[in-house]
C-alpha positions in Angstrom: 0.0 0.0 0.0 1.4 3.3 -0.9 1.4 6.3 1.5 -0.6 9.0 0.8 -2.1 11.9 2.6 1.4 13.1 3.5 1.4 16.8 2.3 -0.7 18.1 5.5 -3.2 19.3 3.0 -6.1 19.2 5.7 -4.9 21.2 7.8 -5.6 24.1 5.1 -8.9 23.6 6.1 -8.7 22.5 9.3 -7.5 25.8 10.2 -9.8 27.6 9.3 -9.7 31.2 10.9 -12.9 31.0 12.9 -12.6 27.4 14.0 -8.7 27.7 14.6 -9.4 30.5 17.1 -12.0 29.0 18.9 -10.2 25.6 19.5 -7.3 28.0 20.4 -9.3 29.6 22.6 -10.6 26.3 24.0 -6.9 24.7 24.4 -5.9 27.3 26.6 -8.9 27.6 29.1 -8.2 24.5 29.2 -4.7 24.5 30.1 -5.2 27.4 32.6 -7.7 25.0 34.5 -5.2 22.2 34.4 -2.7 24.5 36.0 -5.3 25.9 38.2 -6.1 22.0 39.7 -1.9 21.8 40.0 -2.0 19.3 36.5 0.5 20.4 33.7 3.8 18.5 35.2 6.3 16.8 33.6 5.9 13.3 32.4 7.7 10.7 32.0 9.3 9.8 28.3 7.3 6.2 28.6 4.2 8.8 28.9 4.4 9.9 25.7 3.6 6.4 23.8 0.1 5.1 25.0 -2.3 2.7 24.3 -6.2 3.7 23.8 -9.7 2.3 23.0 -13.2 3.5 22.6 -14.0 3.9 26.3 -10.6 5.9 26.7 -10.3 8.0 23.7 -12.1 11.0 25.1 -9.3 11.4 27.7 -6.6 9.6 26.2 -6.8 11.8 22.9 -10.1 14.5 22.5 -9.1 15.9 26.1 -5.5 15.3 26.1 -5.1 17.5 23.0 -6.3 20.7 24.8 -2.3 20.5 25.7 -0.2 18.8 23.3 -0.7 17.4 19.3 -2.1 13.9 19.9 -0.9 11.0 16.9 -2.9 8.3 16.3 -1.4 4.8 15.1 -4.5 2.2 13.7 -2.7 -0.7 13.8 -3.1 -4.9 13.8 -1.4 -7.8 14.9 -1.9 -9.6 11.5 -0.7 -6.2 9.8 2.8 -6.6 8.6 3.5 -2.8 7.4 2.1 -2.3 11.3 4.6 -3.7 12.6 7.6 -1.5 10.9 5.5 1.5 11.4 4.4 1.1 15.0 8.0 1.1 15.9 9.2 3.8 13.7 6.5 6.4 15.3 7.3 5.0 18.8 10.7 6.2 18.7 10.1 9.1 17.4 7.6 10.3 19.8 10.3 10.0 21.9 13.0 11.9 20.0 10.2 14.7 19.3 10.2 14.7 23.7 6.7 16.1 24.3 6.2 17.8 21.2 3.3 15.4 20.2 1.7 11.8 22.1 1.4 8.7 20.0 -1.8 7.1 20.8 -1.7 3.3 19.4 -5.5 2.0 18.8 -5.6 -1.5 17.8 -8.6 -1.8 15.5 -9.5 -5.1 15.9 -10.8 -4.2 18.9 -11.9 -0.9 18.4 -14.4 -1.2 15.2 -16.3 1.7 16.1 -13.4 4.1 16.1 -12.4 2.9 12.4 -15.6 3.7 11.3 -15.5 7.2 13.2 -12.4 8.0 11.4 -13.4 6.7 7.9 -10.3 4.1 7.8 -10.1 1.7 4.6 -7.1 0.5 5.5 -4.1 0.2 8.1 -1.9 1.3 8.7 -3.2 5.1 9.0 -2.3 7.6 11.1 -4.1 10.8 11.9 -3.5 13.1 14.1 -5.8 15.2 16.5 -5.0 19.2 17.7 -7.2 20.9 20.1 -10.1 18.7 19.8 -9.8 19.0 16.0 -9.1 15.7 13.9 -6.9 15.5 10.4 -5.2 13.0 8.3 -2.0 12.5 8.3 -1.1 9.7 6.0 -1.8 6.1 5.0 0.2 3.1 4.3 4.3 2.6 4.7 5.7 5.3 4.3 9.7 6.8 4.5 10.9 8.2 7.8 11.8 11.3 6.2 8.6 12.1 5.0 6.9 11.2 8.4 9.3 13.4 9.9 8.2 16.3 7.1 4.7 15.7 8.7 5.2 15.5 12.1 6.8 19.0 11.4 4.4 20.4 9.8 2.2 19.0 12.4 3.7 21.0 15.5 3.8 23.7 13.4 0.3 23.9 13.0 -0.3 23.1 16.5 2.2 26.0 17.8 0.8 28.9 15.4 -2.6 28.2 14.7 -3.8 26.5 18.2 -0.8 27.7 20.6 0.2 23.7 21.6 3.7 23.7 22.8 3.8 20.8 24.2 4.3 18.9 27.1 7.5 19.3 29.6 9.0 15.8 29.5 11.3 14.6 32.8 13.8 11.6 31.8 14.1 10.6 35.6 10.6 10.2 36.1 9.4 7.1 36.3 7.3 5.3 33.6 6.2 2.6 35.5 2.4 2.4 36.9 1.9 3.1 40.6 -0.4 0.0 41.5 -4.0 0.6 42.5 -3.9 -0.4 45.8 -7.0 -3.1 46.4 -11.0 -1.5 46.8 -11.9 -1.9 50.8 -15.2 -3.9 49.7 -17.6 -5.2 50.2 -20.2 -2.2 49.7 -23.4 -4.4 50.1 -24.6 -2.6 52.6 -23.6 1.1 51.2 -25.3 -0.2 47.6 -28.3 -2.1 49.7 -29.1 1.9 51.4 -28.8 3.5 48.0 -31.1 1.1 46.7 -33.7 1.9 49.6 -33.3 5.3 49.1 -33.7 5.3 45.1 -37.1 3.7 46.4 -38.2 6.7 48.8 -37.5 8.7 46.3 -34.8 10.2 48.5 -32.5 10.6 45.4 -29.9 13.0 47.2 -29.5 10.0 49.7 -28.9 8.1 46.7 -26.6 9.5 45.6 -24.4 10.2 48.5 -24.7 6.3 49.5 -22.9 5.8 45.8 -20.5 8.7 45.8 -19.3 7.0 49.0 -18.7 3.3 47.1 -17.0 5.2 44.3 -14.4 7.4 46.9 -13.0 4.1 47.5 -13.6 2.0 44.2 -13.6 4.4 41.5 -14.2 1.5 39.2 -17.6 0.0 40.8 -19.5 -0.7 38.0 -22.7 -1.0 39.9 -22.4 2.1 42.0 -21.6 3.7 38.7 -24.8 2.8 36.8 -26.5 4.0 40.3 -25.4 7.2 40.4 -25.9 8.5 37.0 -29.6 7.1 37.5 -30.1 9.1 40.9 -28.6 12.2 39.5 -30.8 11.4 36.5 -34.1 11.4 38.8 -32.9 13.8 41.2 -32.6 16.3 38.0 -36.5 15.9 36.8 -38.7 15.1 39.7 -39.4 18.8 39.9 -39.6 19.4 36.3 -42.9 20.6 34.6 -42.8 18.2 31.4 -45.4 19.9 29.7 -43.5 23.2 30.2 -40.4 21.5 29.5 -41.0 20.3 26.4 -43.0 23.4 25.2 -39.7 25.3 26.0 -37.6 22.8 23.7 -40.1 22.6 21.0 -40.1 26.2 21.0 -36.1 26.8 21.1 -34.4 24.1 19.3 -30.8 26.0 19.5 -30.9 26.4 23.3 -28.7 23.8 24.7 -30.5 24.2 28.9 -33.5 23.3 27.5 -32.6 20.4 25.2 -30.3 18.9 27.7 -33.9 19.2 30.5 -36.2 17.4 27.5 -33.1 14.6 27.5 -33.6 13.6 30.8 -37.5 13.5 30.6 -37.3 11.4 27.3 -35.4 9.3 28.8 -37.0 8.6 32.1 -39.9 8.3 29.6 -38.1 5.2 28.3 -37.4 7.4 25.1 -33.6 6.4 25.3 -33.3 6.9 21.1 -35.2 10.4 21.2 -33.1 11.4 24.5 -29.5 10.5 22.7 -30.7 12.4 19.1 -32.0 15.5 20.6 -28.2 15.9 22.2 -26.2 14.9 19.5 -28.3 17.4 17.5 -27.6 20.1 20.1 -24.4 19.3 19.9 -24.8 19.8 16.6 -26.1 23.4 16.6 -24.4 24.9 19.3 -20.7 25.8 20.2 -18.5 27.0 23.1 -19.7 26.2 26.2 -23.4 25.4 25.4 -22.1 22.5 23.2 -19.8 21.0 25.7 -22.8 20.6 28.6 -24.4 18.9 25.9 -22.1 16.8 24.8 -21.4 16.4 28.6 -25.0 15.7 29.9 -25.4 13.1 26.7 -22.0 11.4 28.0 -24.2 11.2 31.7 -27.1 9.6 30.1 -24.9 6.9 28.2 -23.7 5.6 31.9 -27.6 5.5 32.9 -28.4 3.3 29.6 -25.0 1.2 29.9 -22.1 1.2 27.5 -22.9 -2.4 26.1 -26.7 -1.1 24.8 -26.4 -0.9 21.1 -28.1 2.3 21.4 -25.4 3.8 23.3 -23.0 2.5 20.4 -25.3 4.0 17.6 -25.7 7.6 19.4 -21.4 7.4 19.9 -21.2 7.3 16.4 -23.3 9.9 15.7 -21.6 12.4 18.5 -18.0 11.5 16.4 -19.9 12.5 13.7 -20.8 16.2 14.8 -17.8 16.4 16.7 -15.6 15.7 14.0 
């Protein structure tokens, strides 16, 4: 497979003035809230080569290039060009030292993020800047010309999006500090969250989970919980009727959209809930767009990542987003 793609042609219109200055803009709120929370440190060299999949790649890559160029690999095992590739960006992630992160995503088990991306074939590489996505090439292809794009690449992200970078420390440590092991069992804490969701004491509800996930961050079940207690909490004092008069009657105003989400989808109306977000995501920008690409995010954890409607209304949020 030849490479192609490797002239950097979309960032012409990637960079567009308006949309350059308001990912610009977005890239260095948010690295003035990273600083603000004491984030923005150096990182280790090991850091700067990472692994990613479809549950990830909101931090791993959309968030994570609010700071510094993110490259994506799409690589397989079976895939022999892959495997000269792979290696060949890998090093030179390092080399670049914090001027982009690889991301590898291994599309065998990431389908869905092919098909965001438009892939034919592997290996491809794109590249993503301050939450905006671009080709970079496809196929083998020479290290000098990758090198010519990775230029081009943090030159682009310097000028038109202000990315410097990432500081990189080669003393710090690559290797993962172990999770030390959840306190468990929660019955109990899960059983009283359950008895409040009942009594309709939702704010109970959702303390009782808050308090399984401050010690096991990964409790899928207190998880699910809580983004259904918020979810009630949010409408029981909601006039439907009013509600839904208020969206019908402003279809770009992201507060009352994201409102006539949660009723449609305590109505059981999980399809029209997920569409009327990814619509408003859509239609809106800045600030409005990100609660709404926020609150949609909220109502995927109520449904469950494994419902095929989840998977459908992921796609169609890459779509809008990209």
């Amino acid at each position: 497979m030849q490479p192609r793609n490797m002239s950097m042609s979309g960032v012409v219109d990637l960079a567009a003035v308006k949309a350059a200055n308001e990912a610009k803009a977005k890239a260095e709120q948010a690295r003035a809230e990273a600083a603000r929370q004491g984030g923005g440190g150096a990182v280790s060299p090991a850091a700067l080569v990472i692994d990613t999949d479809e549950a990830g790649f909101e931090l791993d890559v959309l968030q994570r290039s609010t700071e510094v160029p993110v490259v994506i690999d799409f690589w397989a095992e079976w895939c022999e060009p892959c495997k000269q590739l792979g290696p060949l960006l890998e090093r030179l992630a390092t080399e670049y030292n914090g001027r982009f992160v690889l991301a590898k995503v291994d599309v065998d088990a990431n389908q869905m993020l092919m098909q965001q991306f438009g892939i034919q074939g592997i290996p491809a590489v794109f590249a993503v800047v301050a939450g905006q996505a671009l080709p970079l090439f496809q196929g083998a292809a020479p290290e000098a010309q990758i090198r010519q794009t990775l230029d081009q690449l943090v030159q682009v992200a310097e000028e038109r999006f202000g990315l410097t970078g990432i500081v990189v420390d080669p003393d710090a440590s690559g290797e993962a500090v172990q999770a030390p092991v959840p306190a468990g069992p929660y019955d109990a804490l899960l059983e009283a969250a359950v008895q409040a969701l009942d009594a309709g004491d939702f704010g109970g509800a959702v303390q009782a989970y808050r308090n399984v996930l401050s010690d096991d961050p990964g409790n899928t079940e207190a998880k699910l919980g809580l983004a259904q207690a918020e979810l009630l909490g949010r409408v029981k004092d909601m006039d439907p009727q009013k509600v839904r008069q208020e969206a019908a009657d402003n279809p770009a105003d992201a507060t009352v959209q994201i409102a006539a989400a949660d009723l449609d989808l305590v109505g059981g109306h999980v399809e029209d809930a997920f569409g009327r977000l990814v619509e408003t995501v859509r239609r809106t920008a800045g600030e409005e767009r990100d609660a709404a690409r926020v609150r949609l995010l909220e109502l995927f954890e109520v449904v469950g990542p494994e419902d095929p409607r989840v998977t459908a209304a992921r796609q169609a949020l890459a779509r809008v987003l990209f």
